[in-house]
C-alpha positions as CSV (number, residue, x, y, z in Angstrom):
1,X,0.0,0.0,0.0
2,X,1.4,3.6,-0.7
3,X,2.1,6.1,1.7
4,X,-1.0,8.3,0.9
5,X,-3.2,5.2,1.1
6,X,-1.7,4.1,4.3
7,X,-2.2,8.1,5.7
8,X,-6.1,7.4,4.8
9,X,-6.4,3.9,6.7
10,X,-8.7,4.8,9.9
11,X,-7.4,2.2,12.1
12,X,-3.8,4.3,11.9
13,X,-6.1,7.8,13.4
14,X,-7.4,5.4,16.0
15,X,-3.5,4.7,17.2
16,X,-2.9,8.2,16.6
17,X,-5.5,9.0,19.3
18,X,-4.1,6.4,21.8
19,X,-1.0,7.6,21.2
20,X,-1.8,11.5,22.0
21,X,-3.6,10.0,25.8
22,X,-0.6,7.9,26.5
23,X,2.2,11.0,26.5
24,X,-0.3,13.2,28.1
25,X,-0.2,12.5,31.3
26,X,3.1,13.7,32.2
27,X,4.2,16.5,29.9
28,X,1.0,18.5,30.1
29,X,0.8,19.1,34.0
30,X,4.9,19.7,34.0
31,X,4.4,23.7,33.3
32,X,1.5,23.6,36.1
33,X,3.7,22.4,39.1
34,X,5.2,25.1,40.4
35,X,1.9,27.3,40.2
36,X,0.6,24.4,42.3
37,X,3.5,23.8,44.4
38,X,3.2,27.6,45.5
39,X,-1.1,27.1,45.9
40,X,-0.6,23.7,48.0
41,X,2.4,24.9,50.1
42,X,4.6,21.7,48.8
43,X,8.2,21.6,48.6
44,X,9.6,20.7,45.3
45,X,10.5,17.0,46.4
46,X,7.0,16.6,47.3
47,X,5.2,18.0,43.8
48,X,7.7,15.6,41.7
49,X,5.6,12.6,44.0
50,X,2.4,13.8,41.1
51,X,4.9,11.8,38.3
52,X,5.8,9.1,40.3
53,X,2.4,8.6,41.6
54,X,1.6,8.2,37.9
55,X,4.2,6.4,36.4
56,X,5.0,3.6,39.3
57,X,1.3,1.8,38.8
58,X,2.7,1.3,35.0
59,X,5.9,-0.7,36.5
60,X,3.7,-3.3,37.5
61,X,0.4,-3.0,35.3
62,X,2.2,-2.7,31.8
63,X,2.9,-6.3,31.3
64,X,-0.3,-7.7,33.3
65,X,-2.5,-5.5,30.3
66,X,-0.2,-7.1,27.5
67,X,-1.1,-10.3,28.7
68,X,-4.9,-9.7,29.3
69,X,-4.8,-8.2,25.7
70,X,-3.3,-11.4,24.3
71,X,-6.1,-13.2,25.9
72,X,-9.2,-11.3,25.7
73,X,-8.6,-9.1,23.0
74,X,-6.8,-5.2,22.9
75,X,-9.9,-3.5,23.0
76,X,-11.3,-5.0,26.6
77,X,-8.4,-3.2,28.5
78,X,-7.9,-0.2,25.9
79,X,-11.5,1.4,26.3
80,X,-11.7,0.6,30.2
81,X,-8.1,2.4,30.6
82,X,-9.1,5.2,28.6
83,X,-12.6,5.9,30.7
84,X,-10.3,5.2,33.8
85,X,-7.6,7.9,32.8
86,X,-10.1,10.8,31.8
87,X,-12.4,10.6,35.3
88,X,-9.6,10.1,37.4
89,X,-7.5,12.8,35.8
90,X,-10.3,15.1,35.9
91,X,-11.5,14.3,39.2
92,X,-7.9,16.0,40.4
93,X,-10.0,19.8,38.8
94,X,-11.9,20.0,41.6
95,X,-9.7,18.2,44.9
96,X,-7.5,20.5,46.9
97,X,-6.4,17.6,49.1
98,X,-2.8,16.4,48.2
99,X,-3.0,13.1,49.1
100,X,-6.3,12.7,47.2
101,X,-4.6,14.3,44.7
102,X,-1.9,11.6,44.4
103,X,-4.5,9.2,44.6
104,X,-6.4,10.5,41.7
105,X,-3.0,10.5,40.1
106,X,-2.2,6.2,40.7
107,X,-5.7,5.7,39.6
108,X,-4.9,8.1,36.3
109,X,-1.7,6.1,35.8
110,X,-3.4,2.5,36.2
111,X,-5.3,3.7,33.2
112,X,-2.1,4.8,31.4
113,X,-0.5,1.6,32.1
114,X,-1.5,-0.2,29.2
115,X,-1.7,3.2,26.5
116,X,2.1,3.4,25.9
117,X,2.6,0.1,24.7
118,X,-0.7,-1.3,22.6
119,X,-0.5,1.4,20.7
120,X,2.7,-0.3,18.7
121,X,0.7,-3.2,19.5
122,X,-1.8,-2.2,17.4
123,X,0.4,-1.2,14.8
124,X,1.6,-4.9,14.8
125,X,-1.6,-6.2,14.1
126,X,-2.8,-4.3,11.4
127,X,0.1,-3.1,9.7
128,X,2.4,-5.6,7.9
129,X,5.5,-5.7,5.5
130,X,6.6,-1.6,4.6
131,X,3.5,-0.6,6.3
132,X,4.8,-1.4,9.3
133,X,8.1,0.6,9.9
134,X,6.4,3.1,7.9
135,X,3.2,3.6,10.1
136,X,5.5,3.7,13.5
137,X,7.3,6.4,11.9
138,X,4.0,8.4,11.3
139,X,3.3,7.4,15.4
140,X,6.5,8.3,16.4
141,X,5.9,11.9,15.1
142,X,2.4,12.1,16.4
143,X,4.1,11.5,19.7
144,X,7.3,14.0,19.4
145,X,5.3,16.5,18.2
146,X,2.5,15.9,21.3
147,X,5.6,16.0,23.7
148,X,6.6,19.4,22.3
149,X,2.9,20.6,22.2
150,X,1.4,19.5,25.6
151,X,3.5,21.9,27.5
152,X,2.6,24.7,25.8
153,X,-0.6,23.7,26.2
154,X,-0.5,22.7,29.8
155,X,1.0,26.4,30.5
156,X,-1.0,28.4,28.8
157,X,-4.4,26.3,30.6
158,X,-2.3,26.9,33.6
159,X,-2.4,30.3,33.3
160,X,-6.0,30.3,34.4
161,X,-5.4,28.9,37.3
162,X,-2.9,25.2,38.4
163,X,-6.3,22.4,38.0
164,X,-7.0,23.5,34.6
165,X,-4.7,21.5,32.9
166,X,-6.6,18.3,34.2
167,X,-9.7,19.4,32.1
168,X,-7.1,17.9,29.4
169,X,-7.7,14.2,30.2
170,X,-11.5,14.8,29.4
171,X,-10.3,14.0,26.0
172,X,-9.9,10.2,26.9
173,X,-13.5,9.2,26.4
174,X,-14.3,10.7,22.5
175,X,-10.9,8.7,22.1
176,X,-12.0,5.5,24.3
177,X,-15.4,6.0,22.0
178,X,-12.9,6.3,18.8
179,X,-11.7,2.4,19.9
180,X,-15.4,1.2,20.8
181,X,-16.7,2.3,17.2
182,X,-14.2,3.4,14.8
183,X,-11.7,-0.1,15.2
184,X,-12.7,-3.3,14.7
185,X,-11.0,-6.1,16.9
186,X,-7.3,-7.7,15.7
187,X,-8.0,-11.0,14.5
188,X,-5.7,-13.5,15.9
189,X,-4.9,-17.4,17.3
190,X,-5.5,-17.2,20.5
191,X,-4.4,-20.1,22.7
192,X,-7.3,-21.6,25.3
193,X,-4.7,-23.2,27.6
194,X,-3.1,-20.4,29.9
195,X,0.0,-22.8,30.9
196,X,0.7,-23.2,27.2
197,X,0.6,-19.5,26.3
198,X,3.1,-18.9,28.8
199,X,5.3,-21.3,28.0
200,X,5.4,-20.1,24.2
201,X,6.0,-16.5,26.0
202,X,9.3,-18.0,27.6
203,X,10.5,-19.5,24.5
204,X,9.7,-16.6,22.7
205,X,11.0,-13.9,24.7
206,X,14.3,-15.0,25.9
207,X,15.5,-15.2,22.3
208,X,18.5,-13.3,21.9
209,X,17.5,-10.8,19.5
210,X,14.6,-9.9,21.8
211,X,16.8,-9.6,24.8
212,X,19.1,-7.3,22.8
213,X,15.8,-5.3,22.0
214,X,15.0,-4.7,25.4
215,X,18.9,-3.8,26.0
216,X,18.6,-1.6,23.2
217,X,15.5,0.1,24.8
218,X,17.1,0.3,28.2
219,X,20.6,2.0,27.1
220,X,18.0,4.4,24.5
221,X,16.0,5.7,27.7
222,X,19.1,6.0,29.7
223,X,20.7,8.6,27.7
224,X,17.5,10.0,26.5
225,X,16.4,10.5,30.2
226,X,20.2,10.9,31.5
227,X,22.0,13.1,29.5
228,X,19.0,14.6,27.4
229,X,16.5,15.9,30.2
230,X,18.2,15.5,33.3
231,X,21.8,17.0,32.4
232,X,21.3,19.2,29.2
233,X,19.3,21.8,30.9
234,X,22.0,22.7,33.6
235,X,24.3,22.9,30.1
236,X,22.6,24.9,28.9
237,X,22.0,27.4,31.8
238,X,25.7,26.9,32.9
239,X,27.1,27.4,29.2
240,X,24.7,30.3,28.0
241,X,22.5,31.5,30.6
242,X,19.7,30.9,28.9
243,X,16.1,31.1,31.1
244,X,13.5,28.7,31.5
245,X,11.9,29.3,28.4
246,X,14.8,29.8,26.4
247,X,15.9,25.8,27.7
248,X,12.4,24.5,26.7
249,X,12.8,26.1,23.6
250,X,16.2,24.8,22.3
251,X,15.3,21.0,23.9
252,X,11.5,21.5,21.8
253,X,13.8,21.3,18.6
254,X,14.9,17.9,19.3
255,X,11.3,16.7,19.3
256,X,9.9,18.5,16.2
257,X,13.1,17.4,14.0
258,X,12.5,13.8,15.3
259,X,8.8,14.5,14.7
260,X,9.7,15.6,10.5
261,X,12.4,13.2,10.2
262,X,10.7,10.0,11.6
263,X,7.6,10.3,8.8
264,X,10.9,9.1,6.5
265,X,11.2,6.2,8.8
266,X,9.6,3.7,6.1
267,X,11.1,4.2,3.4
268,X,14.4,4.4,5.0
269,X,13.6,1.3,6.3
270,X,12.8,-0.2,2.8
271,X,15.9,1.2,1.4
272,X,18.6,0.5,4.0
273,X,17.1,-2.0,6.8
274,X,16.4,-1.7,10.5
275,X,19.7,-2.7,11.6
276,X,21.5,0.0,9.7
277,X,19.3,2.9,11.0
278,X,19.4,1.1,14.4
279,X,23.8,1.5,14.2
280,X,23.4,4.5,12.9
281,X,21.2,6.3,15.5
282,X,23.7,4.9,18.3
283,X,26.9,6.4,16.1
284,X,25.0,9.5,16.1
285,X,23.7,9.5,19.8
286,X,28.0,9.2,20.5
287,X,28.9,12.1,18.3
288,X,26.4,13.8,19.8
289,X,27.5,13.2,23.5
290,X,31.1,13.6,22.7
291,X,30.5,17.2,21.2
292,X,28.2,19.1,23.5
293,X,30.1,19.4,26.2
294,X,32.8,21.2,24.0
295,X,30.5,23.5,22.0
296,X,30.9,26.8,23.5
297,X,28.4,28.5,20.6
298,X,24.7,28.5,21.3
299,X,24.3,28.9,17.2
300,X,26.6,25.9,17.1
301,X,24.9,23.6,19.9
302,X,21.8,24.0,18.3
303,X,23.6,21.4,15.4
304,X,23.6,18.2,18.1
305,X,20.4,19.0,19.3
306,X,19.3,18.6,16.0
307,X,21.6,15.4,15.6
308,X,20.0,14.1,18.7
309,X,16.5,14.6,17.1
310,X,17.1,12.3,14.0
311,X,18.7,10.0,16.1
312,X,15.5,9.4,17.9
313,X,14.0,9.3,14.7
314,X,16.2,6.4,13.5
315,X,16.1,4.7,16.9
316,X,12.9,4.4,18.7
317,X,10.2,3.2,15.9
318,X,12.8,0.9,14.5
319,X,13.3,-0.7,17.3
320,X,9.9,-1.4,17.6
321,X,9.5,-2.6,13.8
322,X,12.1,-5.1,14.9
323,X,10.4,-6.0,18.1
324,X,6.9,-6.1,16.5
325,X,8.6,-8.5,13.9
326,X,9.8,-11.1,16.6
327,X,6.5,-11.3,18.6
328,X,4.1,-14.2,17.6
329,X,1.1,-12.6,16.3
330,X,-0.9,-13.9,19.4
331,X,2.3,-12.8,21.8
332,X,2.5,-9.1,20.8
333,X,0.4,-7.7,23.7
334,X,2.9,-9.1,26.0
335,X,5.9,-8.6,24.0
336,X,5.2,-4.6,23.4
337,X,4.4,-4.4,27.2
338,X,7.4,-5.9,28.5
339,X,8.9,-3.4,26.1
340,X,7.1,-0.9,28.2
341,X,8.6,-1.7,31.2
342,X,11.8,-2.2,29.9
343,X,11.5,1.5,29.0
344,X,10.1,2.8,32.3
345,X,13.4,0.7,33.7
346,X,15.6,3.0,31.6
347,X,13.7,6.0,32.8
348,X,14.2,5.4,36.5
349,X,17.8,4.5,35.5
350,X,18.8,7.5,33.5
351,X,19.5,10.1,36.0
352,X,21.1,7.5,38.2
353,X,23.4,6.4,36.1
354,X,24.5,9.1,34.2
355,X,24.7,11.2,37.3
356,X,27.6,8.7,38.5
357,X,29.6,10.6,35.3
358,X,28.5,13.9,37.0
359,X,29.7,12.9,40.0
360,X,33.2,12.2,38.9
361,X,33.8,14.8,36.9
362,X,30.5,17.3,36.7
363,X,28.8,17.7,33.4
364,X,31.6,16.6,30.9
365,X,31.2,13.1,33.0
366,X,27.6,13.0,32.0
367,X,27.8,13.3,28.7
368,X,31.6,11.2,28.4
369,X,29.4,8.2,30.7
370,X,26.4,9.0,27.9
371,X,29.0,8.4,25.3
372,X,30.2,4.9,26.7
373,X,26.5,3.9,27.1
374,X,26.2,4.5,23.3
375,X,29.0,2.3,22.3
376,X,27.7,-0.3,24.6
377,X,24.7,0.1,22.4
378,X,26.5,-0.4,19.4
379,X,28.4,-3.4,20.6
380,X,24.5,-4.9,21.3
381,X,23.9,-3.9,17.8
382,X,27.3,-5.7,16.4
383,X,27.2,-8.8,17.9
384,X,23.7,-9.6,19.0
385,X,21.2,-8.7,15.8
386,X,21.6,-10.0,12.5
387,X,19.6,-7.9,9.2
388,X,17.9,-11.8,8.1
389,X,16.9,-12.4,12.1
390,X,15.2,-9.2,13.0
391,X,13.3,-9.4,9.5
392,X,9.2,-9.4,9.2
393,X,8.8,-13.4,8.5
């Protein structure tokens, strides 16, 4: 199917939609928490619980709802998660209570748990041969460009007053109503016996191109998470003095060139394979770390953010084309959710380990430990995947 075709396809709107719930969550509440910090009389420690509160139910829920959607079908825990995220996010408008608040916020993330991950899921099941890598490319934009919209968003509802941004998650139900009428159910062999679905999981999964997947994922969401958000911003206020909005700025241009450059993602595929844009991305995400923390130039810096941009391009929808590739049709639920946690994993594990670097020798550490992680990525890549393994069969 061509690439216009594939842009008209309605199931590929109904992932886009899933997508745009799953990322929000997190980045449109962000510019809100100091407003409500101030209004509640927390400390800073104590607002940053509102993300953990949210992301922590996802840990544990992320692989049950993979599994449950292998079972019983994607959308029995899709619409249900998308009704539970837009009440309970809502419900946060009108509470004043903190701890209610972070209630409200576990009971918002138990719905999100399952968003992130059968979305690619989805993209699995309907979308085969150069569809595939092409229409993760397409979500892979829809979710930079989210990441780089929600906050402006977020602010300027913020600027009412700090609840307003939860009005935002209202948008849940038309898109839980999106899934009831506008997607049919994946079609799919579904085993009866519960012991023998398990056991084809454990075959399945501990292949080693899936495990170097999951590596893959892990070292991806270090850096990203690491170096990226947790270190660049002190670069660039140490470097440049640039404000708060001059940071978000020059970090927003990472998203929106991965955004443009990942709608390429299928026919780059097509033309040069996963594995090569896989290496590629983790040569660039090295150059990338190697250079900023000598780039004294703000016109200049601009350059890697750029790099870093593609690189996420290259990187995250291909790896899961590969990963969408390996999972038995009746397996992917579980597969993409383990995925999922994998990439929480890296999340929690970014600013850890990349502030050992930091802590040996400041910000040049960071980015020199980001470096390392991204040859241990390419060693992965090297020894681990082969081009005729990782192929759609």
């Amino acid at each position: 199917m061509k690439k216009d075709s594939l842009l008209k396809n309605r199931k590929l709107y109904v992932i886009f939609s899933i997508t745009l719930i799953a990322v929000m969550g997190v980045a449109s509440i962000t510019p809100a928490m100091p407003q409500m910090a101030i209004a509640l009389n927390l400390s800073e420690t104590r607002i940053g619980l509102l993300i953990s509160a949210f992301t922590l139910p996802g840990i544990f829920l992320t692989p049950l709802a993979g599994i449950y959607a292998d079972r019983r079908g994607r959308k029995k825990i899709l619409v249900p998660s998308l009704f539970i995220f837009a009440i309970a996010g809502f419900a946060i408008f009108f509470i004043r209570d903190f701890y209610i608040i972070l209630l409200l916020r576990a009971l918002q993330g138990v719905g999100a748990a399952s968003l992130g991950s059968l979305n690619v899921t989805l993209i699995g099941d309907f979308f085969k041969g150069k569809q595939r890598p092409a229409a993760m490319g397409y979500n892979a934009s829809v979710l930079n460009l989210s990441t780089a919209i929600y906050p402006l968003v977020g602010g300027a509802l913020a600027g009412f007053a700090w609840y307003y941004p939860f009005v935002l998650p209202l948008l849940a139900i038309p898109v839980g109503l999106f899934v009831i009428f506008g997607m049919e159910e994946p079609e799919f062999e579904v085993s009866q016996n519960l012991k023998e679905y398990f056991q084809a999981i454990s075959k399945s999964i501990f292949k080693k191109e899936v495990l170097a997947i999951f590596t893959l994922s892990v070292l991806t969401f270090i850096i990203l998470y690491g170096s990226f958000l947790t270190y660049m911003p002190f670069l660039l206020k140490q470097k440049f003095n640039l404000s708060a909005p001059g940071i978000g700025i020059v970090l927003s241009l990472s998203s929106i060139t991965s955004a443009i450059f990942a709608t390429q993602i299928g026919k780059l595929t097509t033309k040069f394979g996963s594995l090569i844009l896989l290496k590629t991305a983790f040569f660039l995400y090295f150059t990338v770390l190697i250079l900023v923390p000598n780039i004294n130039n703000l016109y200049l810096f601009i350059l890697p953010i750029l790099i870093f941009g593609s690189a996420q391009a290259l990187n995250i929808p291909s790896l899961q084309t590969v990963l969408a590739n390996l999972a038995p049709d009746n397996q992917r639920g579980a597969f993409m959710s383990m995925n999922g946690m994998v990439l929480r994993l890296g999340q929690t594990l970014g600013p850890l380990v990349i502030g050992i670097g930091f802590t040996i020798s400041g910000l040049s550490g960071a980015y020199y430990l980001g470096a390392f992680i991204a040859i241990l990525g390419l060693f992965v890549l090297f020894t681990m995947l082969t081009e005729d393994k990782i192929k759609q069969k």
